[in-house]
Each structure stands twice: as structure tokens, then as C-alpha cells.
N, C-alpha and C positions, 0 to 999 in steps of 0.2 A: 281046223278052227281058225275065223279069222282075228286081227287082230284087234280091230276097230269096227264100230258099225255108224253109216251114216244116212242123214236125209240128204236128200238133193231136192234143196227147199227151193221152190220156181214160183211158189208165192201164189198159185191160184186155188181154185178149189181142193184138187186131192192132195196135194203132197201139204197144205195147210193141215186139212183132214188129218193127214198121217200124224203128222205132231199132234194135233189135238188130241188124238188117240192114245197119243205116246204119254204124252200130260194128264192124260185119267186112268194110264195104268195098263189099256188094251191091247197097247202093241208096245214091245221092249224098248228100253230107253237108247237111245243115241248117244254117242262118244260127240257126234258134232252133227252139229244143221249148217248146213252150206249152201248158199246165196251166191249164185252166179251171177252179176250185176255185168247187164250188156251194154249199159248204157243207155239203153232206150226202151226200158219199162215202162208201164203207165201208171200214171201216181195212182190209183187204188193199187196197183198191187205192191208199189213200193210202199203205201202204209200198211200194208196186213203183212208185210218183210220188217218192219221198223216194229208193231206189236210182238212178232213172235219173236226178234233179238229181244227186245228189253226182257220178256215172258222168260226167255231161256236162261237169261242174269238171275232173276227175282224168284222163280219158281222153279227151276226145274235143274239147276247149277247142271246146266248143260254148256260148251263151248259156243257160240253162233260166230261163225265163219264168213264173210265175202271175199269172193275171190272174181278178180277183172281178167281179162288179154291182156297184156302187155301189146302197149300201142293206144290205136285209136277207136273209140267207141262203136258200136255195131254200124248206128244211120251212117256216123262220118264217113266211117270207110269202104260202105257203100257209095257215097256222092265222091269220094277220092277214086274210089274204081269206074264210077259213071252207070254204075249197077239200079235196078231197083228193086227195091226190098220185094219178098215174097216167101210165102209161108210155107213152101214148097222146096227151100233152099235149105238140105240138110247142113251146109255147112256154117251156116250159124250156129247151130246147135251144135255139133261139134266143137268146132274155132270159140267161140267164147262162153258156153258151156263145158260139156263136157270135159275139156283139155287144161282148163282152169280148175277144174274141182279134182282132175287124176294128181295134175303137179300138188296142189294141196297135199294130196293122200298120200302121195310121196315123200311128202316134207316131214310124216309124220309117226311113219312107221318103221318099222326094223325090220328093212329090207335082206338082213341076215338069215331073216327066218321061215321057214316054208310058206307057200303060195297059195290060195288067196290070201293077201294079206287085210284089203278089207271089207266088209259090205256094204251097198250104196243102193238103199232102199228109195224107190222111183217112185211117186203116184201115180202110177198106169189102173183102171178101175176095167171091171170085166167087158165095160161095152168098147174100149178099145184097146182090147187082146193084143188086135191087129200089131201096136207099138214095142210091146215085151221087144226086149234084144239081150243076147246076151255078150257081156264086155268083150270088148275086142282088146283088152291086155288079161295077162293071165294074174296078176296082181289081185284083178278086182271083181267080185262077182255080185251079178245085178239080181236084186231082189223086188218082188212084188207084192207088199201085203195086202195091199186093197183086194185083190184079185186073187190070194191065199183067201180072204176073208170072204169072197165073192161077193164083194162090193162093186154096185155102178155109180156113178156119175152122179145118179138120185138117190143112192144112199147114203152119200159125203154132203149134198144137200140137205138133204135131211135130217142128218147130225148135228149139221152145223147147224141149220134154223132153230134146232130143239135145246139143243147146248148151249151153242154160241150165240145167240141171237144178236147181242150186242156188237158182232163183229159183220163187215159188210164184207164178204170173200164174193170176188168174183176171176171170171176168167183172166189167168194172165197170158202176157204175149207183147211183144214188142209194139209199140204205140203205133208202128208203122206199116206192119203189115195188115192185111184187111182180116 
């Protein structure tokens, strides 16, 4: 059993979805939403990031977590390496995801106690299976309710339109890859 359950809130369609879900009851509540902040999001998704922190204060007395790299923002340290961004480059997602939201879960848990310690629910949706991974520390084990749910792509669409309509959720992804 683990000891914490979290989102790995990315601000765009499904992992919004997942909290929504979570916020009407369908899928279990989170110890925390965590906000990878790479420095170069696109402001719709950093306002559907800024709705769900306030949402998790107001309504849901959930924690809402950002967590950065220590250093320099994603573009910068690309134009400091002389690199060009591309979407193809896992190590963005790692280096200022990923490795950001571990040390968090570290900060947070009682490392004393048997292993997994937490779960860190992904919105991966059935049409890209392909993505599923499972954690590369033994700490932390990755889960997928969209895809337990067998939900696509156009079914967090759908939700959202029907539920949320007042929220504009679109694709997230750094401003600068294509």
C-alpha cells in the first residue's frame, strides 16, 4: 500500500480531465496535484493550471504543488546549450518534469517504510497506450486511470464540453516546440 496518491497535473486535456473526475467523485481523491512548471508553457495552459490550483484551495482541500529544475528554464537552457527545442527530446520530460515531481514525493514521504511509497496517476488516454511506462525508481508506481477507464482522447473531450464547458482546456506543451 502506497503511502500518497498523486496527479501529475500537465495542464492539458486528460490529466485536467483526471481531476475533474476526481472533483465529481469518479476517480479517488489525491493527497496532491503537482504542476511541473518548465518555464515555457503556453498561457492557456498556464490558466487551466492557475483554475485548478485555486479549485483545489476552494473545493476539493487538496494540496496543489509546483515544482521547477533548479537552474534555468526549459527555452533558456536550450539557447545556453545552442540546442533547438523539439518534441522528440525525452529529456525535457524527464530533467524538468519528471525529476521535479520524484524529488517532491521524496520530500514527502516516510522513506522508512516499504516500497512503493507513492502513486503518481498520468493522463495517458487509451489512443496513446503507446506512452504507459512504468517508474524507473522503485519508490513510485505509475498509474493510469484514463486507460483503466478506457477512455480516449474524445472521451475527456467530451466530459469536458458536457461538464465544463465554461473551461477552455486545450493541448499543453511547451510554447516552443511545434
Amino acid at each position: 500500500m502506497t503511502q500518497i496518491r498523486v496527479l501529475s497535473l500537465g495542464g492539458g486535456m486528460q490529466s485536467t480531465c483526471m481531476y475533474l473526475l476526481t472533483r465529481d467523485g469518479k476517480l479517488p481523491k489525491y493527497d496532491y496535484v503537482i504542476f511541473a512548471d518548465t518555464g515555457s508553457e503556453q498561457d492557456h495552459t498556464l490558466e487551466t493550471v492557475s483554475w485548478i490550483q485555486e479549485d483545489c484551495q476552494d473545493s476539493m482541500d487538496t494540496d496543489f504543488i509546483t515544482v521547477r529544475k533548479e537552474g534555468l528554464p526549459l527555452y533558456q537552457q536550450y539557447m545556453e546549450d545552442g540546442r533547438v527545442p523539439k518534441v522528440s527530446d525525452p529529456r525535457c520530460t524527464d530533467k524538468w518534469k519528471i525529476r521535479p515531481i520524484q524529488k517532491f514525493i521524496r520530500s514527502v514521504v516516510d522513506e522508512e517504510l516499504p516500497k512503493p511509497w507513492a502513486e503518481m496517476h498520468l493522463g495517458i488516454t487509451c489512443d496513446e497506450a503507446h506512452r504507459q511506462r512504468e517508474s524507473h525508481v522503485q519508490y513510485l508506481q505509475n498509474k493510469f486511470p484514463l486507460i483503466e477507464l478506457g477512455w480516449t482522447r474524445n472521451h475527456c473531450k467530451a466530459y469536458l464540453s458536457t461538464e465544463y464547458s465554461q473551461l477552455n482546456v486545450n493541448k499543453s506543451g511547451c510554447w516552443h516546440c511545434h
